[in-house]
N, C-alpha and C positions, 0 to 999 in steps of 0.2 A: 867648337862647331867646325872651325877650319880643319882641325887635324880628322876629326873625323871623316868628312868627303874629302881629303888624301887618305886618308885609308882606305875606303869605298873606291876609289877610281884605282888605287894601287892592287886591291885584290883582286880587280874588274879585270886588269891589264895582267895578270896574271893567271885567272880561272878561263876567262872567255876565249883564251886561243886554243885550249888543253880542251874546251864543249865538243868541237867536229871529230879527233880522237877518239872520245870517250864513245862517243854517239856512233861512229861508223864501226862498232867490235864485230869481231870474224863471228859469222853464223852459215846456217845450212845455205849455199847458194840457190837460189831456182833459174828457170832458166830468165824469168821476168826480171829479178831482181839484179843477174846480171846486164842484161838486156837496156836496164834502166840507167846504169851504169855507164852505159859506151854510148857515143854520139854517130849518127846514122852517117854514110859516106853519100849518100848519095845525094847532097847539098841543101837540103830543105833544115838544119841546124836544128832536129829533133833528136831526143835519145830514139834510140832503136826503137825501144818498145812502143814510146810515143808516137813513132813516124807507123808503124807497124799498125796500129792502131788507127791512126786519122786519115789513113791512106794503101792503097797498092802498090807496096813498093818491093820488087825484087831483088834491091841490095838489102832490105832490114832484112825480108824472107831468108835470105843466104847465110847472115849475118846468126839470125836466130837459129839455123838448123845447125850450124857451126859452131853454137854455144854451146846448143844441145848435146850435138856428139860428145865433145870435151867434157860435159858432166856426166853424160854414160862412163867416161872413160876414167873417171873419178879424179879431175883436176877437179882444183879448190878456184873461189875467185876470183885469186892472186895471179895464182897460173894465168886462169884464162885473160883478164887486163893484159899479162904480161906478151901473151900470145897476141893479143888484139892492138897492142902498144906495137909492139915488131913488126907485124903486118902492114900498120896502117900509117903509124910515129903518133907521138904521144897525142896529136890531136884529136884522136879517137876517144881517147878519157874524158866523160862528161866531168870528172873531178878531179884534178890534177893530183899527183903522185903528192905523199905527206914527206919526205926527206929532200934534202939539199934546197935548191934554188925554190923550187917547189911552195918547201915549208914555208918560205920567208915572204913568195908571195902570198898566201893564205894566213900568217899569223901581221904582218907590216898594216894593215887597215884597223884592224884591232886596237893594236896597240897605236897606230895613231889615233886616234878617236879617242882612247883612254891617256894619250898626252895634253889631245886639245884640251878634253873634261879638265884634266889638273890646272892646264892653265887659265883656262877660262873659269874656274873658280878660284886660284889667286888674284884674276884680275878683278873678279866682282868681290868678293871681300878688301883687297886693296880700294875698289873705288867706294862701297859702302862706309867704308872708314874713313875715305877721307871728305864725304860729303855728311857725317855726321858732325864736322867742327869739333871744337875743344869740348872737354870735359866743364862738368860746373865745380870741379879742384881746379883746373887752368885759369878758367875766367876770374874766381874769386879773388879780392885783393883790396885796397884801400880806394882805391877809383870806382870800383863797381859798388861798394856798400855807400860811398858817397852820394851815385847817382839812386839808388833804390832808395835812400833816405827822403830824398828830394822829391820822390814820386813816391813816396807813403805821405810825405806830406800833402802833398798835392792833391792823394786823392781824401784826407783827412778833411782840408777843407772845400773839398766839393761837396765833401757830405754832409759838412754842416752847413752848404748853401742851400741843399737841396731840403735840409731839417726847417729851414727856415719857413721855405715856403708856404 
């Protein structure tokens, strides 16, 4: 049972950083989907599209017709973040960049989480174990068949007090 949930939290801390990867693959950009993507400059801590949407705002306006052109002009997403990262620094990316320093913050919570699981399941099987006491091979011995003799007696004749009555 132990080695099992170590293998379950070992695979967890090994698949669950590689899910955001997998999950953000290069496709047709639109202008929404990049839009969703960058964070509005204009202080209200919405993506573009989001602020664009709950609001009138003429930096997302700017922002979005700036995307646009860039997709007429047949950049890919990459480009355009890269464009919109130069312009603005990298505070602009609603998702931080997946290489370098980047990486290690986006994969470091994961994997600690899939540390504490491991540990915290050594700890609760260590303390399960040792709140079960000895085995009944440990306890057996010429003391304990002593005492259990003493109380088979004991209760042999209760029950013939009780025959009595």
């Amino acid at each position: 049972m132990h080695r099992r949930i170590l293998a379950l939290a070992l695979l967890s801390a090994l698949v669950v950083p590689v899910l955001p990867l997998v999950a953000h693959a290069e496709e047709e950009p639109s202008v929404h989907s990049v839009a969703s993507e960058l964070m509005c400059q204009c202080g209200c801590a919405l993506t573009v599209a989001a602020c664009q949407e709950a609001m009138e705002c003429t930096v997302a306006d700017d922002i979005v017709e700036e995307i646009n052109n860039q997709l007429v002009a047949g950049k890919s997403k990459g480009e355009i973040h890269t464009y919109f990262a130069s312009v603005y620094g990298e505070k602009v990316l609603a998702l931080p960049k997946k290489s370098g320093f980047s990486l290690t913050a986006w994969t470091t919570p994961f994997l600690a989480i899939a540390a504490g699981a491991v540990v915290l399941s050594v700890v609760v099987w260590w303390w399960v174990k040792a709140r079960t006491g000895p085995t009944q091979a440990e306890t057996s011995g010429p003391e304990q068949e002593e005492e259990l003799s003493r109380y088979e007696q004991q209760v042999e004749r209760d029950l013939r007090l009780l025959g009595d009555q």
